[in-house]
C-alpha positions in Angstrom: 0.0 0.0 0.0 1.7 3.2 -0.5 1.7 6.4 1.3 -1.1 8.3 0.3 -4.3 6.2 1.6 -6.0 8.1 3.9 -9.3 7.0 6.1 -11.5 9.5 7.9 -13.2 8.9 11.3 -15.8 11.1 12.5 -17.0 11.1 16.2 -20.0 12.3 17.4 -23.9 10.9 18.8 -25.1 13.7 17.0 -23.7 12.6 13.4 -25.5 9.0 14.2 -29.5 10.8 14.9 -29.6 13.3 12.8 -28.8 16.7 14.8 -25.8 17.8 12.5 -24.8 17.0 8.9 -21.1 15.6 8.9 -19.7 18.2 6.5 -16.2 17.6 8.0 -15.8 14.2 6.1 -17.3 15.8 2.7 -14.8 18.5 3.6 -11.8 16.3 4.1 -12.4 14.0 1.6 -12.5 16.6 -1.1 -9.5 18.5 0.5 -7.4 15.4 0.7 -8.5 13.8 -2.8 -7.1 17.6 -4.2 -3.8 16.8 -2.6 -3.4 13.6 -4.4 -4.0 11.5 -1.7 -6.8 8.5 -2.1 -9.3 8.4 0.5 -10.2 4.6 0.9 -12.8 5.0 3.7 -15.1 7.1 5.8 -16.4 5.6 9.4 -18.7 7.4 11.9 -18.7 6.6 15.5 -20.7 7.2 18.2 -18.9 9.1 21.7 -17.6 6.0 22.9 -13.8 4.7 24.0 -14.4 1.4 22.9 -15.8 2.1 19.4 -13.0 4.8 18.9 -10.3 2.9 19.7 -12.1 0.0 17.6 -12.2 1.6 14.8 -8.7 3.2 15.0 -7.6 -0.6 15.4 -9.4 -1.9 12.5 -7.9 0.8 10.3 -4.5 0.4 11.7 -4.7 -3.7 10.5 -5.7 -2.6 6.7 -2.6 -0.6 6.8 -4.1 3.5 6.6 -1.1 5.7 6.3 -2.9 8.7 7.2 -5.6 8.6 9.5 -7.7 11.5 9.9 -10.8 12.2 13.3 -12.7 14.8 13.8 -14.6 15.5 16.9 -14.4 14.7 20.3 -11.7 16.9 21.3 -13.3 19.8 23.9 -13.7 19.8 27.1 -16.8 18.0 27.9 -17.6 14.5 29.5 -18.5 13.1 25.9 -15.0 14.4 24.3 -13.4 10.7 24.3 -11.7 10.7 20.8 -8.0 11.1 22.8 -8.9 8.4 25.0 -9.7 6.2 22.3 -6.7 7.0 20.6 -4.6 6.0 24.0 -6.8 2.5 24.3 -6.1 1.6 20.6 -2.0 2.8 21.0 -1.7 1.0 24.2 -0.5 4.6 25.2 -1.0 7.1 28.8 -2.9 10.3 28.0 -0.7 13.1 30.0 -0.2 16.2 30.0 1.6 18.3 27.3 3.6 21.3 27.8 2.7 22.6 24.3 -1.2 21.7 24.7 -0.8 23.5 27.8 0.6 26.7 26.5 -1.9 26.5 23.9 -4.7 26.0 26.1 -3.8 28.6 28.6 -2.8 31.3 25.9 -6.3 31.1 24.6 -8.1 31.2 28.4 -5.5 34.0 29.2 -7.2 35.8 25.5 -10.3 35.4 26.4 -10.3 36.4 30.6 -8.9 39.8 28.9 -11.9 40.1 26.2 -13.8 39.8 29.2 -15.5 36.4 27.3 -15.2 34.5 30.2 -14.9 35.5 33.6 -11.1 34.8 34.9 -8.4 32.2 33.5 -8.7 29.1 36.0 -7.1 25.9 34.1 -10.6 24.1 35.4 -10.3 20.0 35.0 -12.2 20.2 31.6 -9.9 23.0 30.4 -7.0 21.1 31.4 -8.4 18.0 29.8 -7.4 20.0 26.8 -4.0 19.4 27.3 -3.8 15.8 28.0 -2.7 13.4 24.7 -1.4 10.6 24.3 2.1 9.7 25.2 4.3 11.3 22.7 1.9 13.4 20.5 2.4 16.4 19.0 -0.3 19.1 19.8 -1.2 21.3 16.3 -2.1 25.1 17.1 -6.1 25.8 16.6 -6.1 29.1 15.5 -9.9 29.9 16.1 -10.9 27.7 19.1 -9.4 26.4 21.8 -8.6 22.8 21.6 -5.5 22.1 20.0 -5.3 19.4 17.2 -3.4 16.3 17.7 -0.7 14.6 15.5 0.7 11.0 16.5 2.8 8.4 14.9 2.2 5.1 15.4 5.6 3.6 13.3 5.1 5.2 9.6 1.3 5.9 10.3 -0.1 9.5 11.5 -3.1 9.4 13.5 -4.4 13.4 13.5 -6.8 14.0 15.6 -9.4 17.9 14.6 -11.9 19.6 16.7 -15.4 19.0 15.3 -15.6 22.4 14.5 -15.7 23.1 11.1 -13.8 25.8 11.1 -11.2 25.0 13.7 -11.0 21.5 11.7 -10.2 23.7 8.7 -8.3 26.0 9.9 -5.8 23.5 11.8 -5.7 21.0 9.0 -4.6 24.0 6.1 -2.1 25.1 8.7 -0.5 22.0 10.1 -1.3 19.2 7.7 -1.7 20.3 4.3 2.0 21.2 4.3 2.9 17.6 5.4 0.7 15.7 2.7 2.3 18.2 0.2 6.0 16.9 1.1 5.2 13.6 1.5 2.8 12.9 -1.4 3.4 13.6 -4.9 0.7 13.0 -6.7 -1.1 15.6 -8.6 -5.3 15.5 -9.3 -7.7 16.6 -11.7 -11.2 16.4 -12.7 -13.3 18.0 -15.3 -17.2 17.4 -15.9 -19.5 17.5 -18.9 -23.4 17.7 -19.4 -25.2 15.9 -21.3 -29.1 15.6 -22.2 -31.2 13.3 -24.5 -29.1 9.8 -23.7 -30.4 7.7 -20.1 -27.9 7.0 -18.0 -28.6 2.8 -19.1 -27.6 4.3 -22.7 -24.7 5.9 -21.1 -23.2 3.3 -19.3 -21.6 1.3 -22.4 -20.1 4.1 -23.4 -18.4 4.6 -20.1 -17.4 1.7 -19.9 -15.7 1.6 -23.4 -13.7 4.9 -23.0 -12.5 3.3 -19.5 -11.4 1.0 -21.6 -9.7 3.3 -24.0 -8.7 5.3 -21.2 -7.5 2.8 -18.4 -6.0 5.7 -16.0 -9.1 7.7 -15.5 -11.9 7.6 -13.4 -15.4 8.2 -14.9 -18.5 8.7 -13.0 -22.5 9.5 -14.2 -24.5 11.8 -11.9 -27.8 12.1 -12.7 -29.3 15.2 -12.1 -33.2 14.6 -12.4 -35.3 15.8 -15.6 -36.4 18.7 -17.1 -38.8 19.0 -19.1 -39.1 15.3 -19.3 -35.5 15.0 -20.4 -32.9 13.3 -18.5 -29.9 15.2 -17.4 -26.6 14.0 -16.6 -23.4 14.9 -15.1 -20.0 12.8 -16.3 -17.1 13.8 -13.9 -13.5 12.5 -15.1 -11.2 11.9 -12.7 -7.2 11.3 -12.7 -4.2 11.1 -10.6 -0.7 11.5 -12.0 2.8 12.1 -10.8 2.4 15.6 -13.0 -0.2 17.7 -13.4 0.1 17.9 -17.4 -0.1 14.4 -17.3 -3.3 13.6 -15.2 -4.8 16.9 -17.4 -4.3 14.9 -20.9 -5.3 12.4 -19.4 -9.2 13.7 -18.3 -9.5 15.6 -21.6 -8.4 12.6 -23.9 -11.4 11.0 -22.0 -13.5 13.0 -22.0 -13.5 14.1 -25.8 -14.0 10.6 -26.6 -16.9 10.5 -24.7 -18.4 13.7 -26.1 -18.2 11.7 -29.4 -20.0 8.7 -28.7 -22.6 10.6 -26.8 -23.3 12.5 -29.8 -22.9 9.4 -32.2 -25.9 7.7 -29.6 -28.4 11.2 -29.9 -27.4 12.8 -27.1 -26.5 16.4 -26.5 -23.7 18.2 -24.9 -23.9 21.8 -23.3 -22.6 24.4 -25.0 -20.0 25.4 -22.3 -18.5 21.9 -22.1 -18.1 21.9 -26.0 -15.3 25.2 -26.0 
């Protein structure tokens, strides 16, 4: 397996009834795939030690290289993704100078904006600071848990607030300029639209320019109808070791397909014809 197969975890009750739509993953996914690295799989847990460290386990036995959680990091009794990350690593959570520092920069910040009434380092702020044995804590620059970044052998386990934009903000900060030193790939994607062909039509077609066209990715979205007309999206995909390649790559693709679509009666949108 090489070294750009990420997995995401998300942590959180709320993701599993309902409450709040788990944009972090979409985020991530996207984010990451842009990078050139290849998500393989996205799990949802519920706030619970055992399933975290669980599913941490069962991703560290299909060999992830990068392992990317989001949530569970605050200050609250149901913040457990640290914990879980200690049961799976057979690791101690303790306390962290730099977490600390973090941790009581932001209370210090926030006594003197007057947003909260003095700087105590309460238990639950202090549980902040507590990672597991020989992590790195990664600066959040808008809230005030930091991130966390372990190795486990040539694995990273990075651990985000559930935050979306303390998630964001930590992960362009800290880890986008790790992927881009360690990963070399480059992606790109292009979409066309098409009308007057059903996506049952379409799918021979696909799968002949696949064949054509064995280092692409090609994927039919259907969009609904108008008009009584069916409406579909084709997204090509590739990844390359350089951009000019994984570019010809998409477009020799995708031209092919423009021709058959039109050889089969259906119609291409005027933008994706230039």
């Amino acid at each position: 397996m090489g070294s750009d197969v990420f997995e995401i975890i998300s942590v959180g009750n709320e993701l599993l009834v309902g409450k709040i739509l788990n944009t972090n993953a979409h985020w991530l996914a996207k984010v990451i795939t842009e990078l050139g690295g290849f998500v393989k799989r996205c799990t949802v847990v519920r706030d619970n030690v055992d399933d975290i460290s669980s599913a941490i386990e069962e991703s560290m036995k299909r060999g992830t290289n990068w392992l990317i959680m989001s949530g569970g990091l605050g200050p609250t009794y149901d913040d457990k993704t640290l914990q879980g990350v200690a049961k799976a690593l057979g690791r101690e959570l303790v306390v962290d100078n730099d977490a600390l520092k973090m941790v009581e920069k932001k209370y210090e910040l926030m006594a003197h904006r007057g947003t909260v009434k003095k700087f105590d380092l309460t238990p639950a702020r202090l549980k902040m600071a507590k990672l597991p044995k020989g992590s790195k804590a990664l600066p959040n620059p808008i809230g005030t848990a930091p991130g966390v970044m372990t190795d486990e052998g040539d694995r990273k386990i990075i651990c985000l607030p559930g935050v979306p934009g303390e998630m964001e903000g930590i992960f362009k900060e800290s880890i986008v300029p790790i992927i881009k030193n360690v990963i070399k790939n480059f992606y790109y994607e292009e979409s066309i639209h098409t009308t007057g062909i059903v996506e049952s039509d379409l799918a021979p077609l696909i799968d002949k320019a696949l064949v054509n066209n064995p280092f692409v990715y090609i994927k039919s979205h259907p969009k609904g109808h108008e008009e009584g007309i069916s409406k579909i999206e084709i997204q090509v995909t590739a990844m390359a070791e350089e951009s000019s390649i994984a570019k010809k790559r998409v477009k020799d693709a995708l031209e092919q397909l423009k021709s058959m679509i039109i050889e089969h009666g259906g119609i291409i949108d005027k933008e994706d014809m230039k």
